[in-house]
MARFI-735432 format. One line per 3 residues: their letters; for each residue x, y, z of N, C-alpha, C. Coordinates in steps of 0.05 Angstrom, whole numbers, plus 5000, padded with zeros to 4 digits. Layout:
BEGIN
A) X:Y:Z:X:Y:Z:X:Y:Z | ...
//
This chain:
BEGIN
XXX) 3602:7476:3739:3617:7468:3716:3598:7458:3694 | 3607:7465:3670:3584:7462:3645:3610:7448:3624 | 3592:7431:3608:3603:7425:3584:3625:7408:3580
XXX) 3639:7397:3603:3656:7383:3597:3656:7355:3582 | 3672:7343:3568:3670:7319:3552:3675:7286:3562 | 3667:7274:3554:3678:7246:3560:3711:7256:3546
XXX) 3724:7264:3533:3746:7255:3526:3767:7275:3542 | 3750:7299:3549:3773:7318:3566:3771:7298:3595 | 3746:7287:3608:3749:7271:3632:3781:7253:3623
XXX) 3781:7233:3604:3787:7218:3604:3819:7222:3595 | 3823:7244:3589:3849:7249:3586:3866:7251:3612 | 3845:7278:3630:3853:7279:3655:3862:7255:3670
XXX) 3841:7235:3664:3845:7213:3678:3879:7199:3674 | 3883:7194:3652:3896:7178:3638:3925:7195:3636 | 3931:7217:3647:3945:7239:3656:3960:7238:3679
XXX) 3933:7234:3693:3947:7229:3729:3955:7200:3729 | 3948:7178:3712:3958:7159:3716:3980:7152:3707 | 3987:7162:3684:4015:7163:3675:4035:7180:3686
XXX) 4022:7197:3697:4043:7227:3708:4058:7239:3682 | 4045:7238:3652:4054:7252:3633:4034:7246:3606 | 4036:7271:3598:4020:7281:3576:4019:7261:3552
XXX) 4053:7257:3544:4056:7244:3522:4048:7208:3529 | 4047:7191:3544:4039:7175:3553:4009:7169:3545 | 3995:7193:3560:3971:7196:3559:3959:7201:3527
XXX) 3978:7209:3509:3962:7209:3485:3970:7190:3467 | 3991:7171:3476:4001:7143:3467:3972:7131:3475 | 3963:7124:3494:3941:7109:3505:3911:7118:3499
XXX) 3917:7142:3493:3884:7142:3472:3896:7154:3445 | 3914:7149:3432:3920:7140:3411:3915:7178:3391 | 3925:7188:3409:3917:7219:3398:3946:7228:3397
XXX) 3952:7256:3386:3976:7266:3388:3985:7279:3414 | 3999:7296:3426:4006:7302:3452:3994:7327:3452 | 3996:7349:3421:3976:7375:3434:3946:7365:3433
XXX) 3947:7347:3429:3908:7340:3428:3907:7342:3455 | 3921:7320:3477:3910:7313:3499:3924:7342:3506 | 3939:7358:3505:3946:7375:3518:3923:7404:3527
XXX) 3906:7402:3496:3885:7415:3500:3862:7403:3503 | 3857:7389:3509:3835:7378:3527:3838:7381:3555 | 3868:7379:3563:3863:7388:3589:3868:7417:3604
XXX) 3871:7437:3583:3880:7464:3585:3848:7477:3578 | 3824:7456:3561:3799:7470:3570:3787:7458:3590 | 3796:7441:3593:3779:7426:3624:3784:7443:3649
XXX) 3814:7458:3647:3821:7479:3665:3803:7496:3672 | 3792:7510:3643:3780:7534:3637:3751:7531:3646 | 3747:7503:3649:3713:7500:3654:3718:7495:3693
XXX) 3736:7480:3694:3737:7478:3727:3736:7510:3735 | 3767:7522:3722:3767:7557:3737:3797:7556:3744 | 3804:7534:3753:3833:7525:3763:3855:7504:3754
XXX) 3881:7510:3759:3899:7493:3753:3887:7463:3761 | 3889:7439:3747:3895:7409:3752:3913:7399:3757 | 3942:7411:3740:3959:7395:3744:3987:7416:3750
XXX) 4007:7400:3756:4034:7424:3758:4056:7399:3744 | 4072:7413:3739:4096:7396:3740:4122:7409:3763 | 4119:7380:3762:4152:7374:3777:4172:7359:3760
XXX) 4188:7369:3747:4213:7361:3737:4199:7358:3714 | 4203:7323:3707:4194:7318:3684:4168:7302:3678 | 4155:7299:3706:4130:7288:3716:4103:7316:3716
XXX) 4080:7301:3705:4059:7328:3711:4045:7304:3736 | 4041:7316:3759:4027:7314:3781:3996:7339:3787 | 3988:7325:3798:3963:7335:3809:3957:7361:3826
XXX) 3942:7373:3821:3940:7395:3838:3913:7379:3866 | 3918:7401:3885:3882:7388:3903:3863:7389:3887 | 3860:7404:3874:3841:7411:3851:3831:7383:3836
XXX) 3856:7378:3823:3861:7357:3804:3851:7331:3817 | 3858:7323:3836:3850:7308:3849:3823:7301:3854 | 3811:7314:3862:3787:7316:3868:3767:7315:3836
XXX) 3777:7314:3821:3763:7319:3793:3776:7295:3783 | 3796:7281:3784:3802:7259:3771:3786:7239:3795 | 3779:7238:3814:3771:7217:3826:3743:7219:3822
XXX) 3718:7244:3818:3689:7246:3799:3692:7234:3775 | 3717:7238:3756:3720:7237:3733:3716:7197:3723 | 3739:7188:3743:3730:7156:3743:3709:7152:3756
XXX) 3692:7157:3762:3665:7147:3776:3647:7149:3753 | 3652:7168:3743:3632:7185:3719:3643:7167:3691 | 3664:7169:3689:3670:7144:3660:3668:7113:3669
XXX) 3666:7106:3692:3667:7084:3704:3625:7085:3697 | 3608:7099:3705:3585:7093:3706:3574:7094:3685 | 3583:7118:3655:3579:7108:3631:3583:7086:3617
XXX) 3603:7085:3622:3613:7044:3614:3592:7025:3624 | 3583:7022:3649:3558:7013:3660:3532:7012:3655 | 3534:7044:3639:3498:7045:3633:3502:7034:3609
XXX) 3518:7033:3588:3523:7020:3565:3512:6985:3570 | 3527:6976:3588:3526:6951:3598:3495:6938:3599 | 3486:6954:3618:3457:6947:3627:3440:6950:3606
XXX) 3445:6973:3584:3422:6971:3565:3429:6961:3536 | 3457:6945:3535:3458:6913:3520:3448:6890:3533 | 3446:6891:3557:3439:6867:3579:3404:6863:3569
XXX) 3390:6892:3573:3364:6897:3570:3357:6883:3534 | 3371:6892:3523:3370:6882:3494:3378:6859:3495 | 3381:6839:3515:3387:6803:3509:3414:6809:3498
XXX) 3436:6829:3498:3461:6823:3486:3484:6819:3510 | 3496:6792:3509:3517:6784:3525:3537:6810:3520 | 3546:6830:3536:3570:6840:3526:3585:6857:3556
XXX) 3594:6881:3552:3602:6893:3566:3634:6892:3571 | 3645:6905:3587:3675:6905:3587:3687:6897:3619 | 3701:6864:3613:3712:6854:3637:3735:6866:3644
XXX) 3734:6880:3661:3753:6894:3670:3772:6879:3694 | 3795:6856:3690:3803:6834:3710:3837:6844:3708 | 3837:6845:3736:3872:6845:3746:3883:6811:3755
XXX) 3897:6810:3745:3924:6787:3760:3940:6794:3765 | 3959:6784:3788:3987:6780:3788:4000:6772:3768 | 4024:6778:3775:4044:6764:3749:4036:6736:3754
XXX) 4045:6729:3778:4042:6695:3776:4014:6681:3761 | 3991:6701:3759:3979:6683:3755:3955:6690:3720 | 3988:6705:3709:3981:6700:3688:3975:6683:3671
XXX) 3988:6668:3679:3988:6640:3658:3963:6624:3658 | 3942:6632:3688:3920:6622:3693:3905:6634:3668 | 3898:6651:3668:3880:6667:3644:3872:6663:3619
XXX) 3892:6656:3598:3880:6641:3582:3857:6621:3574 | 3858:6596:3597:3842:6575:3600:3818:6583:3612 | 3820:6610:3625:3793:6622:3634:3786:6643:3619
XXX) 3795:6647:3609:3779:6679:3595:3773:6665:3567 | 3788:6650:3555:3781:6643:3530:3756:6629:3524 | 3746:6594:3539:3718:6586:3541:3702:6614:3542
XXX) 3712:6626:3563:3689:6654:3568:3677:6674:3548 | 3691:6681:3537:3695:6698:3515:3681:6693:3491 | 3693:6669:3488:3685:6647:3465:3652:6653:3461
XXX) 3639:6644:3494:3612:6643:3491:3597:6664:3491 | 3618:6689:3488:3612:6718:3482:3624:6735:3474 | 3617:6733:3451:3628:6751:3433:3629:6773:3427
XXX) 3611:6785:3442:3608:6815:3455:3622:6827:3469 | 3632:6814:3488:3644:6816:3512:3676:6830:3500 | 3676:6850:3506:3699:6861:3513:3722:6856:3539
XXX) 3747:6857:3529:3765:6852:3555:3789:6873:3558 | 3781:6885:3585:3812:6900:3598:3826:6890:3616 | 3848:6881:3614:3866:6856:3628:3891:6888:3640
XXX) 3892:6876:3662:3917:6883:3679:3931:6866:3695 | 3955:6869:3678:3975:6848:3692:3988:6867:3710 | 4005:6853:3743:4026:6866:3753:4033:6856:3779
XXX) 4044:6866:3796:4056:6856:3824:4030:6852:3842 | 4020:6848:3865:4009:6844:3884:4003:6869:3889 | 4028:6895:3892:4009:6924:3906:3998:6928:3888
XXX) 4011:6927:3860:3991:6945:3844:3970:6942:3831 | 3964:6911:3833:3937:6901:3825:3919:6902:3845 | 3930:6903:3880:3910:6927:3900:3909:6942:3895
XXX) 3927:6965:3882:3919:6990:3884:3895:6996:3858 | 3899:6984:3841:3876:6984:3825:3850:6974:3832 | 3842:6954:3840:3817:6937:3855:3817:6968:3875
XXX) 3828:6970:3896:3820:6994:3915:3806:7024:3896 | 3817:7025:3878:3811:7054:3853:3793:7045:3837 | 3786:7021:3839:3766:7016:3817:3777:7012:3791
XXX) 3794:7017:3787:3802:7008:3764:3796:6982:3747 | 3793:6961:3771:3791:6941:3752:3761:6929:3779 | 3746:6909:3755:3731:6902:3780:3724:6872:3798
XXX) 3750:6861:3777:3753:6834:3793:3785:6827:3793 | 3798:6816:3816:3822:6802:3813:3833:6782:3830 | 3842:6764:3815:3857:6751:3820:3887:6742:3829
XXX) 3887:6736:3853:3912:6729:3863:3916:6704:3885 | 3933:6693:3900:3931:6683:3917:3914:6686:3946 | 3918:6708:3964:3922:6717:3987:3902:6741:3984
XXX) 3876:6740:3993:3858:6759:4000:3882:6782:4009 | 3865:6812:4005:3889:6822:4024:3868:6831:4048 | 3888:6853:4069:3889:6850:4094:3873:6880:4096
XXX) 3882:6897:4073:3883:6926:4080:3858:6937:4069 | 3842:6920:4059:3813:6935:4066:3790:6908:4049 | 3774:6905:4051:3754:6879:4059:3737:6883:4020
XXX) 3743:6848:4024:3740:6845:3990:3714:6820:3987 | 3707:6813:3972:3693:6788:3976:3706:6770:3955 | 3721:6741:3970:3741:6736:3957:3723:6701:3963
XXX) 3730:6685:3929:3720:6659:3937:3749:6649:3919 | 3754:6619:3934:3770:6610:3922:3752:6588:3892 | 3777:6583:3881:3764:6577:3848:3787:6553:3843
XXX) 3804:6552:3853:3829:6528:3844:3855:6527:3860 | 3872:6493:3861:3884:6500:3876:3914:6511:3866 | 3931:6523:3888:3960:6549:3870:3974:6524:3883
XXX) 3997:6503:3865:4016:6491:3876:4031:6508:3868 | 4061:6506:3884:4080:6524:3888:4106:6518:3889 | 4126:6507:3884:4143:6489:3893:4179:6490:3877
XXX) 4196:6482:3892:4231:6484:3888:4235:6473:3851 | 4245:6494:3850:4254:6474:3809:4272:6479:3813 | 4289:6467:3782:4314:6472:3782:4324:6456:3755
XXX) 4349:6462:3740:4365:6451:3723:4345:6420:3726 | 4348:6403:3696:4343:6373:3704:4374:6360:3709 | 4399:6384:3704:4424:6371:3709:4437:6387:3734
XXX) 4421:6392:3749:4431:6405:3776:4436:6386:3790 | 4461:6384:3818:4465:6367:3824:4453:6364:3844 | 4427:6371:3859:4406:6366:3863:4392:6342:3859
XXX) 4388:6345:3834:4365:6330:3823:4386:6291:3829 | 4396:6287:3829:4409:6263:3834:4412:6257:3870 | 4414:6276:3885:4421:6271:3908:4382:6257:3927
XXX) 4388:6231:3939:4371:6228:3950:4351:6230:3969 | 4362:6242:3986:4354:6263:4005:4361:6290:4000 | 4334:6296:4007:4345:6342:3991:4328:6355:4019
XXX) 4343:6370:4036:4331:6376:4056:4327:6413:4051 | 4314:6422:4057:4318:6455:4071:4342:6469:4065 | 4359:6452:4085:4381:6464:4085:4404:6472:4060
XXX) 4400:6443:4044:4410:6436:4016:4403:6463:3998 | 4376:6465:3996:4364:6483:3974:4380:6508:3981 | 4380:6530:4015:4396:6547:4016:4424:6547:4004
XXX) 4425:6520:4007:4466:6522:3996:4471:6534:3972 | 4445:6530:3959:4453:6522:3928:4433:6542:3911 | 4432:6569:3925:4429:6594:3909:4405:6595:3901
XXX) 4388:6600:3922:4355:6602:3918:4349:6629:3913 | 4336:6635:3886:4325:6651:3882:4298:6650:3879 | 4289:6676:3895:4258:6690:3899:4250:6702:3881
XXX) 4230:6711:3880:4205:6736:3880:4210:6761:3899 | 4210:6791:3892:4213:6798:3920:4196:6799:3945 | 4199:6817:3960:4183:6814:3985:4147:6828:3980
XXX) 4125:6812:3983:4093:6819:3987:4086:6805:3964 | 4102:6789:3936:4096:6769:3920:4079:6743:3944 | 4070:6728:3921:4051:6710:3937:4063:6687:3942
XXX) 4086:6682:3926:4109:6653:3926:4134:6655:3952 | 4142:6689:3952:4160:6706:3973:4145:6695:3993 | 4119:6703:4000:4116:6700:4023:4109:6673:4037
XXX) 4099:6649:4012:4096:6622:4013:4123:6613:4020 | 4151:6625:4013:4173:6609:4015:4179:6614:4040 | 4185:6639:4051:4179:6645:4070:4172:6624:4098
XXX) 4140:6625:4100:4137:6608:4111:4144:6578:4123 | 4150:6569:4097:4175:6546:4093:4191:6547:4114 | 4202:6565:4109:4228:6568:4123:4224:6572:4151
XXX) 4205:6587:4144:4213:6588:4191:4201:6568:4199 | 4183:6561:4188:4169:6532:4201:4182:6514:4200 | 4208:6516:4190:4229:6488:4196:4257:6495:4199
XXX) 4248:6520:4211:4280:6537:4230:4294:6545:4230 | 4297:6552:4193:4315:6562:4186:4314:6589:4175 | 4348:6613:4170:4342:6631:4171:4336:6639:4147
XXX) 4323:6665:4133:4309:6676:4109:4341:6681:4091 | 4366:6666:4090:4392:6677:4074:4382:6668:4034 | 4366:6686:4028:4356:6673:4003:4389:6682:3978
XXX) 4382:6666:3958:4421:6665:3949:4406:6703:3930 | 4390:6703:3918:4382:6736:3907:4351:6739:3907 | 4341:6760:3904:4318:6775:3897:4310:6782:3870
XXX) 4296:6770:3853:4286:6777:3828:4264:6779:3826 | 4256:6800:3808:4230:6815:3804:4213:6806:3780 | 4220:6774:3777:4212:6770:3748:4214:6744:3746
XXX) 4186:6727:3743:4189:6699:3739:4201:6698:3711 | 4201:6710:3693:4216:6701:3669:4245:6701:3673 | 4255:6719:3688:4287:6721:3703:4294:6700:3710
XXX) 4280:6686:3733:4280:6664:3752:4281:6643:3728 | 4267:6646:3717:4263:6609:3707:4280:6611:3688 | 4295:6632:3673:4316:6628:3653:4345:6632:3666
XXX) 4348:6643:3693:4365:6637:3706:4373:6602:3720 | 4343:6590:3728:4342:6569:3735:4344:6549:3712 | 4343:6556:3695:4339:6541:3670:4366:6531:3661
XXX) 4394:6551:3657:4408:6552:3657:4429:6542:3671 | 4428:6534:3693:4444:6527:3730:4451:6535:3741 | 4434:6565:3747:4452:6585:3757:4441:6581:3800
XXX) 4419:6572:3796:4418:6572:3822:4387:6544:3818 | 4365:6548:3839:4341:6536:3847:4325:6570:3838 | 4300:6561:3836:4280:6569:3845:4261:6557:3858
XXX) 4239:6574:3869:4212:6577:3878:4186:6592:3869 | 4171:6580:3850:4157:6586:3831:4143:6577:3835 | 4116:6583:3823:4092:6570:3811:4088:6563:3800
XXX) 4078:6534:3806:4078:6513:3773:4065:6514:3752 | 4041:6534:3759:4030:6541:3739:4048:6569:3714 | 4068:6574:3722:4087:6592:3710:4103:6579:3702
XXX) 4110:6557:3702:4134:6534:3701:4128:6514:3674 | 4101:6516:3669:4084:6490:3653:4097:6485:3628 | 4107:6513:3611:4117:6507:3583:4151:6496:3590
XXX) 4161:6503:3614:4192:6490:3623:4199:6467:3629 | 4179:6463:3636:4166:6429:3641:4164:6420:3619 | 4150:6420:3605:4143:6409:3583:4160:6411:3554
XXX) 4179:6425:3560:4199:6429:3544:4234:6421:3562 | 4232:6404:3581:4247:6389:3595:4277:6414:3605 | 4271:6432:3607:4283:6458:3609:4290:6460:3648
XXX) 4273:6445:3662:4262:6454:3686:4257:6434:3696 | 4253:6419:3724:4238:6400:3743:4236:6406:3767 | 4218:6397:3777:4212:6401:3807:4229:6383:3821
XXX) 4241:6399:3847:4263:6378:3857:4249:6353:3874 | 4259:6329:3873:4249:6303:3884:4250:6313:3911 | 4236:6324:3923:4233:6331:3962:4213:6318:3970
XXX) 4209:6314:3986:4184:6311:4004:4168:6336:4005 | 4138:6333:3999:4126:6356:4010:4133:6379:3986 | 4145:6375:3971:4145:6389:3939:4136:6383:3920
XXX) 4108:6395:3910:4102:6426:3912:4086:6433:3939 | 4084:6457:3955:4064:6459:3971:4042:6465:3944 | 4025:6468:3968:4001:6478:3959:3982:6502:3975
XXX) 3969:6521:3960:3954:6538:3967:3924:6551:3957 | 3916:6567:3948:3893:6573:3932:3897:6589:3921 | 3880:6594:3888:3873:6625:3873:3848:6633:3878
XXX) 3855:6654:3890:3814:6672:3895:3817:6686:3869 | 3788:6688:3871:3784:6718:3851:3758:6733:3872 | 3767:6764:3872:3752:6779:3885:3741:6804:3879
XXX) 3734:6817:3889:3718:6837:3890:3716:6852:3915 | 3713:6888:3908:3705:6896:3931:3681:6895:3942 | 3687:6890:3971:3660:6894:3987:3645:6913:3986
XXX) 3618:6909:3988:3603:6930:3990:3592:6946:3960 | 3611:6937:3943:3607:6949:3916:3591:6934:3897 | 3578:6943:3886:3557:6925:3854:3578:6925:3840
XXX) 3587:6905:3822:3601:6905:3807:3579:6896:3783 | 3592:6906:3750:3584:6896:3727:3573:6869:3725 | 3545:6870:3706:3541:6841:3706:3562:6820:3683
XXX) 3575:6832:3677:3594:6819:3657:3620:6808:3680 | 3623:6824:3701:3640:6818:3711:3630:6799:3734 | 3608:6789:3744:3601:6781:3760:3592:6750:3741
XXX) 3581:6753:3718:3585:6723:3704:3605:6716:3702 | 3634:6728:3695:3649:6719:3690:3662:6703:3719 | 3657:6718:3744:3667:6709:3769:3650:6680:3770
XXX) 3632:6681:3772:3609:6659:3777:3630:6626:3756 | 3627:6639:3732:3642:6625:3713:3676:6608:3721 | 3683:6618:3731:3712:6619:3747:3708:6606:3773
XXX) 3681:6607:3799:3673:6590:3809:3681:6559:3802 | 3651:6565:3787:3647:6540:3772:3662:6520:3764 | 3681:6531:3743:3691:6514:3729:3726:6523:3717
XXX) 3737:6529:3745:3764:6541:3744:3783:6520:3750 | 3774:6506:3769:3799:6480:3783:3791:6457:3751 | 3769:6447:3742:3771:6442:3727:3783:6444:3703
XXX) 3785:6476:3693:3803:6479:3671:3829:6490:3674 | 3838:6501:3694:3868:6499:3701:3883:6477:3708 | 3872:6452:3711:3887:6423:3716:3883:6411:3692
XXX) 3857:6417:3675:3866:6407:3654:3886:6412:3632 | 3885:6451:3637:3921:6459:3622:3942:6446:3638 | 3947:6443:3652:3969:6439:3674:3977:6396:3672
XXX) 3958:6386:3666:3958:6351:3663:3974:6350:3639 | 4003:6332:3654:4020:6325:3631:4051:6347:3626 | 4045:6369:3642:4067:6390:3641:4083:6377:3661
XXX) 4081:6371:3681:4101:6363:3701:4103:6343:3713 | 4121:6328:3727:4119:6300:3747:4117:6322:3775 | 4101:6293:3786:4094:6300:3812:4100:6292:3832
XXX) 4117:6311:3850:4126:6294:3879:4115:6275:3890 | 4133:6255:3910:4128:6236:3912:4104:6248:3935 | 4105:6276:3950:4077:6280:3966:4076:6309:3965
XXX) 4049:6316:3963:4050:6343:3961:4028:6360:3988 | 4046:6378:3994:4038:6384:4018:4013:6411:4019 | 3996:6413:4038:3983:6433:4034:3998:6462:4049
X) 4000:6489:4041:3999:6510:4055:3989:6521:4068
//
C-alpha cells in the first residue's frame, strides 16, 4: 500500500466509530462527499472494500478492520512524535487525551484547570460517558488516562488512587425524611429510591449497602442520568443515591440534602489509570503525576461549604 493520507486514515477511523459517513464529516468538520471520497480512495489503495452497509449504519468489512486498528496506532504515534519533539524544544504541550465517568465529571474542572493554566500549550481531548464506554476507550486507546471509581476487572491497568469518592442518600430538604429521627435502610426503600443503572460506580456502591444489611435490591426506578436523578430528587419525587461530588451546586443552592443517617455519606476512592504495559504520553503522565499530587487537595477544596455533613461517615 502506497500513498495513503493522514486524513483518508482518519476519516476511516472516525467512520467506524460513528458507523456513518455524515457523522464522520460533522467531526472533522468537512462536507459528507469529502469524507466520502477519502474513503472510496483509501479503497483503491488497500484493493478492497472497508466498509458495507447495513441498513442505515456503514459497518466494517475484515478488511476494514484490520486497517482501522493500524490506522489508530499510526495517528495515535504521529500525535506522539509531535509531542516528543515540543518536549525536545523545552515546550510544555501535547494533547491530554483523559476519559471520566459521568459521575466524575464534576471532578475535572478543579483538575485540569490549575493544569492547563501552567500550560498553555497543552491541548485537551476530554471524554465523558458511562463506565463501559470509558473502558472501551482506555482498552482502544482512545484515550490515555481515566478516571473512575473501581479499577476494572477485565484486563490490568495501573491505577493509583488520588482522592476520596463520598457517595451518599439525598433528597427534597422538604421530604418527609428529612424530619424523621431515625432513617433506617428500610425507610429509604419505602420512599422511591432512585439509581444509576446497573455497572455505574454509585449502582454498584448502593448495592452493596444493601445486602450487607439484608435487604432486598427492590430499587423504586433505574435512571441513566445524574441530571434526571437530582431534578427528580429535587422536586419530591423520590430519594436518591449520588455522588456528592455531582450534588455540590444542589447543595449549595438548598435544592437538595443529604439525609441525617448514620453512616451517610459512605465513602470510597477516585483512581486515575492507565494501561498496563503501555508508555503513555509525557503530557499525559504529568498530568497523572499532577492529580497524584495534588487531587484530594483540590477537590475538597471545591467541595468545602457545598454540603453539611453527617453526623458519621462511613468508609466503603
Amino acid at each position: 500500500m502506497y500513498h495513503a493520507s493522514f486524513r483518508q486514515l482518519q476519516s476511516l477511523v472516525l467512520i467506524a466509530r460513528h458507523e456513518s459517513v455524515s457523522k464522520a464529516a460533522e467531526a472533522l468538520h468537512v462536507t459528507q462527499p469529502a469524507v466520502s471520497l477519502q474513503l472510496r480512495t483509501l479503497e483503491e489503495i488497500a484493493g478492497t472494500a472497508l466498509t458495507r452497509k447495513v441498513g442505515r449504519a456503514i459497518q466494517l468489512t475484515a478488511a476494514g478492520e484490520v486497517m482501522v486498528d493500524f490506522a489508530e496506532r499510526i495517528l495515535r504515534l504521529w500525535e506522539q512524535a509531535g509531542d516528543e519533539l515540543a518536549a525536545l524544544n523545552g515546550i510544555a504541550s501535547g494533547t491530554l487525551r483523559i476519559g471520566a465517568v459521568t459521575t466524575a465529571e464534576h471532578l475535572l474542572p478543579p483538575l485540569l484547570v490549575p493544569f492547563t493554566m501552567e500550560r498553555p500549550d497543552v491541548r485537551l481531548k476530554l471524554q465523558v460517558g458511562n463506565r463501559i464506554e470509558i473502558l472501551n476507550m482506555l482498552a482502544r486507546q482512545e484515550i490515555d488516562l481515566a478516571i473512575m471509581g473501581t479499577p476494572p476487572r477485565e484486563f490490568r491497568t495501573n491505577a493509583a488512587r488520588f482522592a476520596r469518592h463520598p457517595m451518599g442518600f439525598v433528597a427534597s430538604p422538604d421530604h418527609p425524611l428529612m424530619s424523621k429521627k431515625k432513617i433506617s435502610l428500610a425507610d429509604v426503600l419505602q420512599a422511591n429510591l432512585l439509581v444509576r443503572e446497573r455497572g455505574s460506580g454509585t449502582r454498584t456502591a448502593v448495592e452493596k449497602l444493601f445486602k450487607e444489611g439484608g435487604h432486598p435490591l427492590n430499587f423504586g426506578s433505574e435512571v441513566s442520568s445524574n441530571e434526571a436523578i437530582k431534578r427528580m430528587v429535587s422536586a419530591g419525587l423520590g430519594l436518591g443515591f449520588l455522588s456528592v461530588h455531582a450534588c455540590a451546586l444542589e447543595f449549595q443552592a438548598g435544592l437538595m440534602r443529604l439525609l441525617p443517617m448514620p453512616g451517610n455519606p459512605v465513602e470510597a476512592d477516585w483512581h486515575i489509570m492507565h494501561l498496563a504495559g503501555q508508555p503513555i504520553p509525557k503530557v499525559a503522565a504529568a498530568f497523572q503525576d499532577f492529580v497524584i499530587a495534588q487531587g484530594q487537595e483540590l477537590v475538597q477544596r471545591e467541595l468545602e461549604g457545598y454540603y453539611p455533613r453527617a453526623p458519621a461517615t462511613r468508609k466503603g
